[in-house]
N, C-alpha and C positions, 0 to 999 in steps of 0.2 A: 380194252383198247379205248384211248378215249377220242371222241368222234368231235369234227372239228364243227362251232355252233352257227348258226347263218349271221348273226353279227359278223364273225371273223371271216368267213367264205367271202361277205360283203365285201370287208375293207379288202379283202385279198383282189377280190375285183377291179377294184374301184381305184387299186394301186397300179394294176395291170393296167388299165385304161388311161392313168396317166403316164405310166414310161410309155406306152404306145405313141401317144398323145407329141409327147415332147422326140419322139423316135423322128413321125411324120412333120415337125416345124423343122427338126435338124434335117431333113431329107429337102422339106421344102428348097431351105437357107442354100444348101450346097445346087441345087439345078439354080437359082437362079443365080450364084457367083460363077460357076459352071459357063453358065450362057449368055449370061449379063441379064439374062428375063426374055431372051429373045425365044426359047424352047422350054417356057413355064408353063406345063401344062400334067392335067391330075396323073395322067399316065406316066408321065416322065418323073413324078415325085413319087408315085406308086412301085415305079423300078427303082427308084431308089432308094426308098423305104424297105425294102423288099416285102410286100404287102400286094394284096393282090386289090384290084382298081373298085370293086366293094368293100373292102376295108378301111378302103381308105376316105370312100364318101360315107360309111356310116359313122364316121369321126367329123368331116366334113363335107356337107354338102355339095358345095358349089365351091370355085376358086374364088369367089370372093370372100366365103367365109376361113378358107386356109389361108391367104393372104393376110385377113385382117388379124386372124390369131396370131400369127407370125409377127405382124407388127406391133401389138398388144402386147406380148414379149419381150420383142426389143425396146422397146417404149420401156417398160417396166426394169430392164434391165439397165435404160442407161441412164432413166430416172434415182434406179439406186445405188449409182453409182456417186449421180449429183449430190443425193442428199449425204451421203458418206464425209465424202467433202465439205458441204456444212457444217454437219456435227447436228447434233441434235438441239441447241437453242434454239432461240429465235433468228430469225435472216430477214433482212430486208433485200427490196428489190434489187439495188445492186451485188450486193454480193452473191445473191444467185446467178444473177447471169455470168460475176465472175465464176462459177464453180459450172456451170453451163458452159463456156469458152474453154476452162481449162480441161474439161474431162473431152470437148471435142477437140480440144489438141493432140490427147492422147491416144484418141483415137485412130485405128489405120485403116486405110482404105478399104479392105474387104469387109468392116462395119460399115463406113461410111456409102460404098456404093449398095449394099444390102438394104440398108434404111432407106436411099433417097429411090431405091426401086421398089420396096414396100408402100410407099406416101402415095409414089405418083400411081403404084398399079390401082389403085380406088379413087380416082379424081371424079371416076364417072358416079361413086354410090359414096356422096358427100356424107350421109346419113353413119358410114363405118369408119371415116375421119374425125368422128367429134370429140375422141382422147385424144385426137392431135392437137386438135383445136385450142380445147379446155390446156390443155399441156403452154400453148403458147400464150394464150391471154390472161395467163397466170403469168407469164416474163414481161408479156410487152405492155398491156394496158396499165401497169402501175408508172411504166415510165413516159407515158403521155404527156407531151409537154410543147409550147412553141418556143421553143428554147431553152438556152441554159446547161446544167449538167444530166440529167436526167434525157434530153434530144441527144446528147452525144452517145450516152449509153446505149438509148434506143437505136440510135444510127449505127453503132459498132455490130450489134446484137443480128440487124438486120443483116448487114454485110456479113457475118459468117453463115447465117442461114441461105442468104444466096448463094455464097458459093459452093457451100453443102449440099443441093440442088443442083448448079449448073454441073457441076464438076462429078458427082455420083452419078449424075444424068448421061455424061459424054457432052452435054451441049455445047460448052466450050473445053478446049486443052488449056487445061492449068495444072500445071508443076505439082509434083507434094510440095516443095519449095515454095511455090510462088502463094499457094493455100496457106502454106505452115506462115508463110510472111502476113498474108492476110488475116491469119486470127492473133501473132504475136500483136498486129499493131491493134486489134481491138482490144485483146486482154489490156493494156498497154494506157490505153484511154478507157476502161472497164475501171482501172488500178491505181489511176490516177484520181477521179473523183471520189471514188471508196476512201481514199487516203484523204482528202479533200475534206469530207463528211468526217470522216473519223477525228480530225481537225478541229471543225468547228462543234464537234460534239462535245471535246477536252475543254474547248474555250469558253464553251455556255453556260453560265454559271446557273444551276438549278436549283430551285427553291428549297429549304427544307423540308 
């Protein structure tokens, strides 16, 4: 009989530990669409995990570190979605935001409120926000400008992140509609200067 080696016992583990892993984010994800966030708590993700409430801190700690793995994921998931969209050349700053704007158009509200309760649940432990961070001043700081077309993009970019916030928040009642109007008109001025660029790219005559 041949006997299985501690290499393989390992990975057999180590596999376990991630479907567990990904069991408790999908358990997390559902209590707080469930509740809006209002009844996120380890015991409530632990019943629905169906894991008993030390299994599920020897995975994670504390709610701040479920939380953040949760967003770490989503992050990760909707970052590869963007880059999908690109393609693999090179991108400049605009057209990232355009691929930014259009993969949050595609998105539906049960991401969209999922995320902006993931952000805000760690406002207090800034320190577990900083893939958010790096995430955004990678979009926004190239378009730094006091004017011109690069401020409109910046301005467009900002206006869906607000309301990606207000609106996944509850802060304010805004429509899927009245959202969906609000990122068609940035995509819009996003699409306009891309086109713009792309323009004066064809016109510029380059050196040999």
């Amino acid at each position: 009989m041949r006997l299985t080696s501690r290499k393989s016992k390992r990975l057999i583990l180590t596999r376990k530990k991630e479907i567990d892993r990904d069991r408790i984010l999908d358990a997390a994800e559902a209590v707080i669409l469930e509740s809006g966030g209002r009844s996120f708590t380890l015991d409530a993700v632990a019943a629905r995990a169906g894991i008993s409430k030390g299994g599920l801190v020897y995975s994670f700690a504390t709610k701040d570190d479920l939380v953040h793995a949760a967003l770490e994921r989503e992050m990760a998931r909707f970052q590869e979605a963007v880059r999908r969209r690109v393609g693999g050349g090179p991108t400049d700053a605009v057209e990232l935001v355009l691929a930014h704007i259009e993969e949050a158009l595609d998105e539906d509200d049960i991401s969209t409120q999922k995320a902006a309760f993931l952000v805000t649940a760690l406002v207090h432990a800034p320190e577990m926000l900083e893939p958010v961070r790096r995430y955004y001043r990678a979009l926004l700081d190239p378009l730094r400008s006091e004017g011109g077309d690069m401020h409109e993009v910046r301005h467009a970019l900002l206006a869906v992140e607000g309301i990606f916030l207000l609106r996944g928040l509850g802060f304010v009642e805004v429509s899927a509609n009245e959202q969906k109007s609000v990122l068609l008109h940035a995509r819009d001025i996003v699409v306009a200067v891309l086109a713009k660029h792309r323009a004066c790219a064809r016109n510029d005559p380059r050196p040999e």
